[in-house]
C-alpha positions as CSV (number, residue, x, y, z in Angstrom):
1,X,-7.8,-4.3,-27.5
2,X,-7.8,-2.9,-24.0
3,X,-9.6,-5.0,-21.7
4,X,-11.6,-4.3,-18.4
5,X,-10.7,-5.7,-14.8
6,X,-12.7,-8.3,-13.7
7,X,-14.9,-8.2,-10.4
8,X,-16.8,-5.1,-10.2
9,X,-15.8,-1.6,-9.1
10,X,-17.6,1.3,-9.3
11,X,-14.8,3.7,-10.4
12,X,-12.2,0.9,-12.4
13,X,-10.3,2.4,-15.4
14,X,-9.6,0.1,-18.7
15,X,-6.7,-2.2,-18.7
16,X,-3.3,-0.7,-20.9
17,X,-2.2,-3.0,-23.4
18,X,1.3,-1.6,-24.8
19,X,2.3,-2.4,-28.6
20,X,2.8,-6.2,-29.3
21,X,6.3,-5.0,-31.2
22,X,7.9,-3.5,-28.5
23,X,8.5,-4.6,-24.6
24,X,6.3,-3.5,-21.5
25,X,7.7,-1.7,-18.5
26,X,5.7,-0.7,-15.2
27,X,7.0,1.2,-12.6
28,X,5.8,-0.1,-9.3
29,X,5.6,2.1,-5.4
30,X,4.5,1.3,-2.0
31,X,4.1,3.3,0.7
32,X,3.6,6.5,-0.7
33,X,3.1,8.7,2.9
34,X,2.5,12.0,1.4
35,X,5.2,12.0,-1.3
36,X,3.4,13.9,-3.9
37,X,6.6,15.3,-5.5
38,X,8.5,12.1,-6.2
39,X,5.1,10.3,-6.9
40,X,4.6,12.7,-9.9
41,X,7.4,11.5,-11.8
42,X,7.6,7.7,-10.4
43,X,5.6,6.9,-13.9
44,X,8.4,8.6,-16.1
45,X,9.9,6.0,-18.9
46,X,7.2,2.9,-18.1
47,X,4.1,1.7,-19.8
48,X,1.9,2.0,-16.3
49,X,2.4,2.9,-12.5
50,X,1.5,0.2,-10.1
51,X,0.9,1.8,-6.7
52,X,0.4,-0.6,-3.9
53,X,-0.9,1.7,-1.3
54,X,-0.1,3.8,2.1
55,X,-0.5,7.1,0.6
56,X,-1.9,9.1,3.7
57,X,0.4,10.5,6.1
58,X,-0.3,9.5,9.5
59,X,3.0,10.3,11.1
60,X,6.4,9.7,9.8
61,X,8.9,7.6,12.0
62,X,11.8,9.3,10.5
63,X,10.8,12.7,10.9
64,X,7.9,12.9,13.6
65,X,7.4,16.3,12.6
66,X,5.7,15.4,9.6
67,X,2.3,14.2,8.9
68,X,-1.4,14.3,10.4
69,X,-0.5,13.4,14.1
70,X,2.1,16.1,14.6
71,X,-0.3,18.6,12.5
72,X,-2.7,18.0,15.6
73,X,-0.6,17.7,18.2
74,X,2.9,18.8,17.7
75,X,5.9,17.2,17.3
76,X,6.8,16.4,21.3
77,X,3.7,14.7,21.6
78,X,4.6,12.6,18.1
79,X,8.3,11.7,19.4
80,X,6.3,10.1,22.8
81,X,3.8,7.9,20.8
82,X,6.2,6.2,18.4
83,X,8.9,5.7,21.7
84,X,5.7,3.9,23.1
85,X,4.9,2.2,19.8
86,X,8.3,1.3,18.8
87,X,8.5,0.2,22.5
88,X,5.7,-2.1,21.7
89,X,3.8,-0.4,24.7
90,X,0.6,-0.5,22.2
91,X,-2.1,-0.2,25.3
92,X,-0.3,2.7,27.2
93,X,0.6,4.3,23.1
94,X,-3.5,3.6,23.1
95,X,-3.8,5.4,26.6
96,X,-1.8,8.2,25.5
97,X,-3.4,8.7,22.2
98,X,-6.6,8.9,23.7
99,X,-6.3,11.9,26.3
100,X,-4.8,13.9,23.5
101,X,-8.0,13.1,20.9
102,X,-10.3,13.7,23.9
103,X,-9.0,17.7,23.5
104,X,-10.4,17.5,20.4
105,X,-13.7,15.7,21.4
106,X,-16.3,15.0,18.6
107,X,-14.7,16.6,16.0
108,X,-11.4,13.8,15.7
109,X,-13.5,12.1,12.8
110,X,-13.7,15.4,10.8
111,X,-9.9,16.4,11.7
112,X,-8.7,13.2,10.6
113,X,-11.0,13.5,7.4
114,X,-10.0,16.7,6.2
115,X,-6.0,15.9,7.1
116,X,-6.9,12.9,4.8
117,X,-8.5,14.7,2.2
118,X,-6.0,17.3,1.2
119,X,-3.5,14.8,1.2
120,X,-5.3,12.4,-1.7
121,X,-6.6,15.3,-3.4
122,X,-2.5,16.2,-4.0
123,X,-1.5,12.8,-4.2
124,X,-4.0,11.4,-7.1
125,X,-3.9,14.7,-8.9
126,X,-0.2,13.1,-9.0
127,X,-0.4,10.1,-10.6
128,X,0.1,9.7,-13.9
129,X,-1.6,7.6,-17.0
130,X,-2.5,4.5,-16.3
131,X,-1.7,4.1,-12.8
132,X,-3.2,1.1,-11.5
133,X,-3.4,1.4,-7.3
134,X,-5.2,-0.7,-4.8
135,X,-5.2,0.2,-0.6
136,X,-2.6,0.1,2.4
137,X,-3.7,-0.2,5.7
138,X,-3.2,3.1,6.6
139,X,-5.5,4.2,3.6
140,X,-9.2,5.5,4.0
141,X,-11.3,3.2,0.7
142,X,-14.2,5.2,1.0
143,X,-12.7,8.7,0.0
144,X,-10.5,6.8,-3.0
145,X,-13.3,6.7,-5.4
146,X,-13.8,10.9,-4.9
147,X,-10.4,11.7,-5.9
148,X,-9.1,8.7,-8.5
149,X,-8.9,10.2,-11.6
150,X,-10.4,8.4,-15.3
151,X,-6.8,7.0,-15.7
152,X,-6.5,5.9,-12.7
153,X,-7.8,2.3,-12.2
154,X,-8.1,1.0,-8.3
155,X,-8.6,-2.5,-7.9
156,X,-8.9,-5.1,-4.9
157,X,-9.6,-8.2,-5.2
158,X,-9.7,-8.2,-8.8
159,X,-7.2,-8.6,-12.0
160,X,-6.5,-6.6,-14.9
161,X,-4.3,-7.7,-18.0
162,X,-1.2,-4.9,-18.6
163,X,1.2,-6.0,-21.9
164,X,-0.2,-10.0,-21.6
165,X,0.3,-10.5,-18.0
166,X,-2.2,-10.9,-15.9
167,X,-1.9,-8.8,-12.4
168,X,-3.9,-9.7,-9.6
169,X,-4.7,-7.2,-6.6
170,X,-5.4,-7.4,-3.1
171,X,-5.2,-4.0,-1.2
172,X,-5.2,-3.6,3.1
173,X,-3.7,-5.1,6.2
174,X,-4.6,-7.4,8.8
175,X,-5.6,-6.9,12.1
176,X,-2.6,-5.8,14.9
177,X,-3.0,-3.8,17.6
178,X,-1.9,-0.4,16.2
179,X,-5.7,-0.2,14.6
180,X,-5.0,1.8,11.1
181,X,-7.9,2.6,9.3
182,X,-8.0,-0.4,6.7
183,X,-7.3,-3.7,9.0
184,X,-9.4,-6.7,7.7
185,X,-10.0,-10.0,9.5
186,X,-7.9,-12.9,8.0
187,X,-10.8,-14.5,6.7
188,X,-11.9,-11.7,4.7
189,X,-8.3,-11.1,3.2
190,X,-7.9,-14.7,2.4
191,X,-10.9,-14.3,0.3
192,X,-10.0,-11.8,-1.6
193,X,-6.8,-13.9,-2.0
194,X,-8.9,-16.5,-3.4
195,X,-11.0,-14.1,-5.7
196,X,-8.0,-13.2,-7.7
197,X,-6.8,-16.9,-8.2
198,X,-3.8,-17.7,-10.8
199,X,-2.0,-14.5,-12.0
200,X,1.1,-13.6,-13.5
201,X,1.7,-11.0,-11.0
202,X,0.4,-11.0,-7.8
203,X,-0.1,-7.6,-6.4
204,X,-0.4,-6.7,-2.6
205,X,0.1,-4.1,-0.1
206,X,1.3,-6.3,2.8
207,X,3.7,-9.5,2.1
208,X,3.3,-13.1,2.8
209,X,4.2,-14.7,6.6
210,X,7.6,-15.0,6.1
211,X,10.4,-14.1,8.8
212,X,12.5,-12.9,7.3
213,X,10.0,-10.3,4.7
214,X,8.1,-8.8,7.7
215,X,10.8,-8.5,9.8
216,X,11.5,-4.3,10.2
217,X,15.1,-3.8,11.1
218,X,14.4,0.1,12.1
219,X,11.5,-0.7,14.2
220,X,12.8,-4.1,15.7
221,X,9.7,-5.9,14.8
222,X,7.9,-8.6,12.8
223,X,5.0,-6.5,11.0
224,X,1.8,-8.9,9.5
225,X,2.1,-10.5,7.1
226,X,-0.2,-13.0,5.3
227,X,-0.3,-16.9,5.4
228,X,-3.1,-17.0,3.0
229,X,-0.6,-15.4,0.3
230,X,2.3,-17.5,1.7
231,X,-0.7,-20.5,0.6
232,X,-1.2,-18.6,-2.7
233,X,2.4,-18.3,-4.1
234,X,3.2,-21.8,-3.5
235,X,-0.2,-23.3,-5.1
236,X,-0.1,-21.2,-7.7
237,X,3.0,-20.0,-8.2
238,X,3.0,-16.7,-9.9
239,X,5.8,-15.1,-11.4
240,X,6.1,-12.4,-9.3
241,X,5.0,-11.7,-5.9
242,X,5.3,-7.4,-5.2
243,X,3.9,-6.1,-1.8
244,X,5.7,-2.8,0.2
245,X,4.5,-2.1,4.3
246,X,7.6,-3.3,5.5
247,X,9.8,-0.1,5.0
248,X,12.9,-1.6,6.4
249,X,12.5,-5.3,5.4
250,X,15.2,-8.0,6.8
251,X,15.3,-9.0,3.4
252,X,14.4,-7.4,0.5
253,X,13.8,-10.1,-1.9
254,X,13.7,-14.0,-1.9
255,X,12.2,-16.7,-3.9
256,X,9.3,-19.0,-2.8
257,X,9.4,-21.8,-5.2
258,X,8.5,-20.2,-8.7
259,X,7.9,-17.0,-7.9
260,X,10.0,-14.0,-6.8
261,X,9.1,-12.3,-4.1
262,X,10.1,-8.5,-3.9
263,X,9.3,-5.7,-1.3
264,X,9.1,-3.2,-3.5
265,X,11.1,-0.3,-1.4
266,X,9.9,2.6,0.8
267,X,8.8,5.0,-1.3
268,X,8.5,8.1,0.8
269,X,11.9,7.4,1.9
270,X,13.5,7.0,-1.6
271,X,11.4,8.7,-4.0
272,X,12.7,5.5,-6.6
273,X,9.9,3.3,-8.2
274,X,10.6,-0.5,-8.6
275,X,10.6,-1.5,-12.3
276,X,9.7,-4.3,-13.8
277,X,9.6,-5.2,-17.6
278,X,9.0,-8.0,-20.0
């Protein structure tokens, strides 16, 4: 019998529970940024698509002609605020930013919107049966629960059982000075961390505080990453720890203790779902 996700959200799916005769196999993505076409057949051959979040499109590193920011402003202006970011010149990429929204005056909150929206209306009309998904920190929460789907379950700070595993949740990013949309204090995220308690598989968008998993080679610096999940693992050491953010980790995949820590790959960049299966 199919069970519901605990904690409480207003648009959660039920839980899939594959035949006991047979094995389970998910598919798992990160870091989505706009690719609708891979992300429509990342669910072929598995049980249930995990997507840990980063599906908006803000501006791609790789090809700064793509994505919101260049939309607006074109693609020199685009090439200038990642040399600034990459740089780490975050108050003059701040600077630069601003003059060019200020051309666009009160109506940057409806651009942004409506950049945002037709992305996730392509990108959840995408994902297939059951997909379970939480946020990135470049995501927008509010608009998810307009466009997710019935088999499409979003969860965040919460749990849901998939083939007799338990999966636990935690969606968003901490605080840096880049300012995406969905930064959270430390304290808040730790308490999510804490909601979701002993799991199977813990399931986050950004990965714990380790060196060498939030180091990105490509962009020569040490992303966030979280020491209340670093805490987690080790106390209560789930099998599997899956998170994405960092697109060009250091390393890719280490253990802590028990539990196997994996960045689950760049999906924009490879179009290849991590699988997993038991």
């Amino acid at each position: 019998m199919a069970s519901t996700p605990s904690g409480s959200t207003p648009f959660a799916g039920t839980a899939h529970t594959p035949s006991a005769t047979r094995r389970t196999r998910v598919h798992v993505v990160s870091d989505v940024h706009g690719n609708a076409r891979d992300l429509a057949r990342a669910g072929e051959g598995a049980d249930a698509l995990i997507c840990l979040g980063d599906l908006v499109l803000f501006l791609d590193y790789a090809d700064h002609s793509r994505g919101i920011f260049p939309d607006l402003f074109g693609k020199e202006n685009a090439d200038r605020i990642v040399e600034l970011r990459t740089a780490r010149r975050f108050a003059e990429a701040r600077e630069f930013g601003a003059r060019l929204w200020a051309g666009i005056g009160a109506d940057r909150a409806t651009a942004i919107e409506t950049a945002v929206r037709k992305q996730y209306a392509e990108l959840f009309a995408a994902f297939p049966t059951p997909t379970y998904a939480t946020y990135g920190n470049v995501d927008m929460p509010p608009l998810w629960r307009e466009y997710a789907l019935p088999g499409t379950t979003v969860l965040d700070g919460q749990r849901v059982e998939i083939g007799g595993r338990v999966f636990g949740f935690v969606g968003g990013g901490l605080r840096t000075p880049m300012r995406t949309p969905y930064e959270i204090s430390d304290e808040e995220y730790a308490a999510k961390i804490e909601a979701v308690g002993e799991v199977d598989v813990l399931c986050t968008h950004i990965p714990p505080e380790v060196p060498e998993l939030v180091y990105d080679t490509v962009a020569r610096r040490f992303e966030r990453g979280s020491r209340a999940l670093l805490d987690a693992i080790r106390r209560t050491r789930p099998r599997y720890s899956l998170f994405g953010h960092v697109h060009q980790p250091l390393v890719r995949r280490m253990r802590i203790g028990a539990t196997e820590c994996v960045n689950v790959g760049h999906f924009a960049g490879t179009g290849t779902p991590w699988a997993l299966e038991w």
